[in-house]
KENURO-763343 format. One record per residue: x, y, z of N, C-alpha, C in turn. Coordinates in pm, whole numbers, plus 50000, padded with zeros to 5 digits. Example, Ala and Ser with C-alpha at 12.3 -4.5 7.8 and 13.67 -1.06 7.14 Angstrom:
513194943150780512304955050780513204967050780 512854977550708513674989450714512905000350787 
This chain:
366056513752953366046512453099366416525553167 367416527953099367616541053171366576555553175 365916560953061364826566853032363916562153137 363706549853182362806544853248363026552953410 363976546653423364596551253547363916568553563 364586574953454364276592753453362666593453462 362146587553423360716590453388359936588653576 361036573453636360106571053740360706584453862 361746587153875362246601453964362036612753951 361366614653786360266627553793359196626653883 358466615053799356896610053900357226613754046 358226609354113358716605254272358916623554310 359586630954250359786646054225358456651854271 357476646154128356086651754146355376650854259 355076637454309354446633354403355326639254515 356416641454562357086645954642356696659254690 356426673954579355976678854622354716684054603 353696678054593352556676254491352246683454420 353116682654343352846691754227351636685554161 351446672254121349956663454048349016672854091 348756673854197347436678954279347246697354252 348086701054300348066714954302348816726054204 349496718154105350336730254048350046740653992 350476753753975350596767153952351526770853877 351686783753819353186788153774353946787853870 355396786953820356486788353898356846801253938 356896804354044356966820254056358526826054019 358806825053923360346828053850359956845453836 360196855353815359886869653779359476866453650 359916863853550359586861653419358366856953393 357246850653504356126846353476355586855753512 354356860853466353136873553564352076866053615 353216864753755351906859753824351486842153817 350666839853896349526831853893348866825653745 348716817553699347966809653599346376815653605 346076821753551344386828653547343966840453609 345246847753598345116856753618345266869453555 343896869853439344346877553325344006895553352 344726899953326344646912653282344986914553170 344066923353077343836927252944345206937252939 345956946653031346876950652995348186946252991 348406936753015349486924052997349506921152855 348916926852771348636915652655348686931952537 348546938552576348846954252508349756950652389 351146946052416352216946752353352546932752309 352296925052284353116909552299354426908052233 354476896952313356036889252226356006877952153 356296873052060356326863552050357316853052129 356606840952142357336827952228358106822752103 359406821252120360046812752041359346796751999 359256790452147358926775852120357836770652167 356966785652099355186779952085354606795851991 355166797051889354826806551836353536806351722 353016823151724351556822951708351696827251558 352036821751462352946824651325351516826651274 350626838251200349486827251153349596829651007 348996815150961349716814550843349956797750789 351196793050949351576783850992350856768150964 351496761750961350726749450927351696737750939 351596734251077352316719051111351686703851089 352116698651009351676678650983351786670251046 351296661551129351936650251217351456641851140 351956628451189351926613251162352026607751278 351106601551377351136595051476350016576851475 349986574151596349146567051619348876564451773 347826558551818347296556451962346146544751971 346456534552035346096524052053345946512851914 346966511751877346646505551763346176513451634 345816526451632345466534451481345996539851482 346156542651335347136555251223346186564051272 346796578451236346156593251234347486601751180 346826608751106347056620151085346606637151135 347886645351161346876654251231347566669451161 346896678451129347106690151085346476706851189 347576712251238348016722351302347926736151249 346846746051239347056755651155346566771551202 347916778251264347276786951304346816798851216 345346801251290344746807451129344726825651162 344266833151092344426844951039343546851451127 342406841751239341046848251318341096849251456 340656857251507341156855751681339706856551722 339626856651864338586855251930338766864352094 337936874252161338106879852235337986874852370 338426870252430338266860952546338976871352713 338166874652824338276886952948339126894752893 338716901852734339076914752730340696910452661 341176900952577342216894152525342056891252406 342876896352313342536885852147343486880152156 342536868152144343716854352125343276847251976 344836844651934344956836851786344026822751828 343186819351669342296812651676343576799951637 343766783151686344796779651615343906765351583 343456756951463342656748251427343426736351478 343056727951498344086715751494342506702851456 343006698351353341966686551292342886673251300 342036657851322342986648951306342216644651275 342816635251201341906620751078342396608551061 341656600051083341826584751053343036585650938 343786575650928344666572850778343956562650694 342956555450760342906544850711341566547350583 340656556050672339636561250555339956576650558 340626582250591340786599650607339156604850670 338816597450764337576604450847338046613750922 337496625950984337496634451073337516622851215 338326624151319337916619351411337856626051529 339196642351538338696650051630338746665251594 338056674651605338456689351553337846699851660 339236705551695339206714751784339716727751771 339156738951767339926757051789340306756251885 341756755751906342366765352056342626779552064 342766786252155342686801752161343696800952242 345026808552162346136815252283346446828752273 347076833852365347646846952323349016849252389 349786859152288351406863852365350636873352516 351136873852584351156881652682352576894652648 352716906852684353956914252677355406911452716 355286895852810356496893152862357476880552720 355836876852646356546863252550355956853452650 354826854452761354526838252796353216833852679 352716825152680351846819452575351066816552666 349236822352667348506817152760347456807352716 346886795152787345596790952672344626796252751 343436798852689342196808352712341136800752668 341596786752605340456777052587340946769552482 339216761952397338936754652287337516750752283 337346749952176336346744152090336636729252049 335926717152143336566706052075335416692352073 335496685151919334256674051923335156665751862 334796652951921335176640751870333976633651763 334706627551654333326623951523333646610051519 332496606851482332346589751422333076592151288 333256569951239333406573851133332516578051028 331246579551048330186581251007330266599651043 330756607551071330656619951080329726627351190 328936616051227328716622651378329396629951495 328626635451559329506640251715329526631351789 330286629751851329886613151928330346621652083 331226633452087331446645052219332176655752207 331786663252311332566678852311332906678152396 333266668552479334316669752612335306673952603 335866685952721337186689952702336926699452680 335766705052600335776720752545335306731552733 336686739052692335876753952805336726766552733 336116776752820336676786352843337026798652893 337746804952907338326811653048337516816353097 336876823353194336276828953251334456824853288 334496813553167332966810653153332656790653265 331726795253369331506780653435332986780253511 333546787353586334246787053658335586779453584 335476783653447337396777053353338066791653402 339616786153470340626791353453341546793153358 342326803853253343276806853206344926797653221 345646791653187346466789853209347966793753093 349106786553108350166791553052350476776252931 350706777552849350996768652758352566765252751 353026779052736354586779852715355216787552774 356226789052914356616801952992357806807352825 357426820952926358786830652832360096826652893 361606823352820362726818252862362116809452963 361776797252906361446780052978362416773553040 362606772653141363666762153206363736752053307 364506743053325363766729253360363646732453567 362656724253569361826729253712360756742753692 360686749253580359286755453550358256745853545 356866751453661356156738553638354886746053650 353716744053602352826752153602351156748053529 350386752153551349296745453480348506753253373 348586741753277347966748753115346906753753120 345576747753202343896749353174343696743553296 342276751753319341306745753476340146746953422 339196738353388337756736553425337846721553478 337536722753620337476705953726336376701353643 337276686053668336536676753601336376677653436 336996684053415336466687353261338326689853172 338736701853211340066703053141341356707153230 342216695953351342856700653411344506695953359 344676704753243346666696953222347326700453296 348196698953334349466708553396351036705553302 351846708953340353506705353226354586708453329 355916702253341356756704353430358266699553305 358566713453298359846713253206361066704853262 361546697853192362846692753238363986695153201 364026697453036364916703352998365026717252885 365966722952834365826730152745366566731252644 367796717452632368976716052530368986703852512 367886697552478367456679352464367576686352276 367626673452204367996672152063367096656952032 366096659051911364606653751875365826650751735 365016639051641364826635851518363846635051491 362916640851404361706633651363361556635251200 360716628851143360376627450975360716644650931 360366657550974360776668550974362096673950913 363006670851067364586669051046365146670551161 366576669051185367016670951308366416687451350 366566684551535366406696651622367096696551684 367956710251733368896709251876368146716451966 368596720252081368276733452193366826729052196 365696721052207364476716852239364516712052361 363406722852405362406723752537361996709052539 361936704352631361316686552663360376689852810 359476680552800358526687452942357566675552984 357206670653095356466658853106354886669853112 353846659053048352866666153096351846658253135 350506664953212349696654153225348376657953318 347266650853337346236657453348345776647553513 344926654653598344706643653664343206640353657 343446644053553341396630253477341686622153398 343596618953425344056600753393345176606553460 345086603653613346276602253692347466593753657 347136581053568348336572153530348536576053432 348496580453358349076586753207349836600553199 351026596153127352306607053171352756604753031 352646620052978353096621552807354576628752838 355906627652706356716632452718356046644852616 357426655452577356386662452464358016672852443 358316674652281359676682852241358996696052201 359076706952258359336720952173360426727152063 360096727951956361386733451857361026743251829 362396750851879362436770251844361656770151714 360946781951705359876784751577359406776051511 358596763251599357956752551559356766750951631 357226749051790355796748751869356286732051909 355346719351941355606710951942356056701051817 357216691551824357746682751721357316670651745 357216665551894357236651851919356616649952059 355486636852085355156637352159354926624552193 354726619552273353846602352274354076601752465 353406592152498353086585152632354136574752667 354746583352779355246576452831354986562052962 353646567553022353326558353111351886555853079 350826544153100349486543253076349066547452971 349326550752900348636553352711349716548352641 349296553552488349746545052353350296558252254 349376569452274349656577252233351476583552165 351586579952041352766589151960352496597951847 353076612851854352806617851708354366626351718 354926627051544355816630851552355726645751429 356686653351398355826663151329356776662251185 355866661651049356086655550922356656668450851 355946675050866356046685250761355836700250812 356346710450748355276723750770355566733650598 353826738250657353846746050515353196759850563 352776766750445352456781050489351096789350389 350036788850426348826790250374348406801950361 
C-alpha cells in the first residue's frame, strides 16, 4: 500500500508539471545541454557511466516474465560500434527467448555512447519481434538519430539524482521513452545478489500513456531489476553476468 501511495504522487508530480508530454534533460550543468543535441566533439574523450556502463565484453542474464510467459533475456555489449552524426557508439545486442521452447521472440542492437562528461546517450536500435516459427512478425520501435526526423536522447545522466528527468529517444509515434530518477541509495535483491547505492527511476513512454515501469541501476551493472508498475505485467530481474 504504501509503494502504491509513492507510485500514485510521482504520476500527480508528473502530470503536475507535464513532464508526460514534454520532457527534456534537466538542465543541472552536468548535463550538455538539450537531449539531441549531438556534437561529435562532446564525445572526443569519454567517461565511463558507472550505472550504465559500456564494458564490452559484458554479458548480463535476466529471468523475467510478461503477461503470463517465461523469457529469458541476454544483454551483451559487443566489441562493434556503429557511426551515428559523426559518434561511435558501442553496438550493445540484447536477444530474448521464450523459456518454454527457447524461440527467439525479440532481437535488437542498441547504439550508445559515453559523451566526455560520463552521460550515456541512445543514438538508436535495430529491433524485430519473431514468431515462434522464426518469422518477423515487426520492426517497430527501430530508429535512428538523425534519420526521419529521430532525436538522440540520454539513457543515463553523469552523477544521477532524484528529480533528473529527461528523455531517452524521439521518433513520434514510433520511439518516445522518457525516465524521471527518484532515487540514488534504494537497495535491490535479485537472483544476482544483494545491491546497495542503486539508481531507481520511473520510466515510460507516451505510446502507452497508462503503463509506468519501475527500473534499478547497479554501479558497474547497468540495469538489475525492472517490471511494471501500473498497466502492464512486465518483470525481469538480472541472473547472472559473464564475460565473452
Amino acid at each position: 500500500m504504501r509503494f502504491r501511495r509513492i507510485v500514485t504522487a510521482a504520476l500527480a508530480a508528473l502530470l503536475a508539471v507535464g513532464a508526460i508530454g514534454t520532457m527534456t534533460v534537466m538542465r543541472r550543468p552536468a548535463l550538455a545541454g538539450v537531449a539531441g543535441a549531438i556534437d561529435p566533439g562532446d564525445f572526443t574523450n569519454p567517461v565511463a557511466n558507472p550505472y550504465f556502463p559500456l564494458t564490452m565484453g559484458t554479458v548480463l542474464h535476466y529471468q523475467g516474465s510478461e503477461d503470463g510467459n517465461g523469457f529469458r533475456e541476454r544483454v551483451a555489449t559487443t566489441h562493434r560500434t556503429k557511426t551515428i552524426q559523426g559518434v561511435t557508439a558501442t553496438v550493445v545486442l540484447d536477444v530474448l527467448r521464450r523459456t518454454d521452447d527457447g524461440s527467439v521472440a525479440e532481437r535488437t542492437h542498441d547504439w550508445y555512447a559515453d559523451d566526455n562528461l560520463g552521460n550515456v546517450w541512445y543514438l538508436g536500435e535495430r529491433t524485430a519481434t519473431y514468431t515462434r516459427q522464426g518469422r518477423v512478425s515487426s520492426r517497430e520501435g527501430s530508429w535512428q538519430a538523425g534519420v526521419n526526423g529521430a532525436i538522440a536522447g540520454i539513457i543515463m545522466p553523469v552523477n544521477p539524482h532524484a528529480t533528473d528527468a529527461y528523455r531517452q529517444e524521439f521518433l513520434r509515434g514510433h520511439a518516445e521513452d522518457q525516465a524521471w530518477i527518484v532515487q540514488r541509495s534504494a537497495h535491490v535483491t535479485v537472483p544476482y545478489r544483494h545491491l546497495d547505492h542503486v539508481v531507481r527511476s520511473f520510466e515510460w513512454t507516451r505510446l502507452e500513456p497508462n503503463v509506468l515501469s519501475l527500473k534499478f541501476y547497479g554501479r558497474g551493472l547497468g540495469i538489475v531489476f525492472e517490471r511494471d508498475v501500473a498497466g502492464g505485467t512486465e518483470l525481469f530481474r538480472l541472473v547472472s553476468v559473464t564475460h565473452a
